[in-house]
N, C-alpha and C positions, 0 to 999 in steps of 0.2 A: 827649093831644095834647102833643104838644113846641113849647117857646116860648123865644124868648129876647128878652132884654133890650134897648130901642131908648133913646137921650132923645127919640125923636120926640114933640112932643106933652105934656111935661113927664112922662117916664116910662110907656109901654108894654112889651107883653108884642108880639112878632110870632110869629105861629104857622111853624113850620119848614113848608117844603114838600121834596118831592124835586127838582125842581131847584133847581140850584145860585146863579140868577139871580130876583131879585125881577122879579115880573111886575105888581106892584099890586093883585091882588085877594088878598092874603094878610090875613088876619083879623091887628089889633089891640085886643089884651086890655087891659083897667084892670080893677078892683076895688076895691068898695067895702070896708066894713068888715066886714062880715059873708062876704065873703069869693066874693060873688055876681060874675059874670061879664058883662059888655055889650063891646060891641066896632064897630069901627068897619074901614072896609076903610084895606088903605093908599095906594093914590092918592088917597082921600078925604082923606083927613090932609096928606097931600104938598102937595092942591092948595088946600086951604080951611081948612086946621092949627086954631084953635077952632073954627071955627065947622061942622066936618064934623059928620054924623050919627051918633051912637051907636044902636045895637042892644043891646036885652036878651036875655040868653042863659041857656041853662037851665043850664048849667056852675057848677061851683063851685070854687074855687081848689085843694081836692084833687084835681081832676080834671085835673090839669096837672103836665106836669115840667119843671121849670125850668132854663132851661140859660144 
């Protein structure tokens, strides 16, 4: 999965889509330290910035390319 870097949120990951225009349900990434994945969508973030909901994800930060 390709991602690139937002400050939204004090630093996320936003997942690339094919179009060219954010639509809001694009998955945003954070990680822990061990390098585990949860995510949160982004009109979530947009509209409710801490207090949105996080998702735990079976991903792990190798599993991503950073862009």
């Amino acid at each position: 999965m390709v991602v690139k870097f937002s400050t939204l949120a004090g630093g996320v990951w936003i997942e690339v889509n094919a179009l060219s225009e954010r639509t809001g349900s694009e998955r945003c990434f954070r990680f822990d330290n061990c390098g585990n994945a949860e995510y949160a969508f982004l009109s979530d973030l947009s509209e409710n910035g801490d207090r949105a909901r996080w998702y735990g994800h079976a991903y792990k930060q190798k599993d991503f390319l950073f862009a």
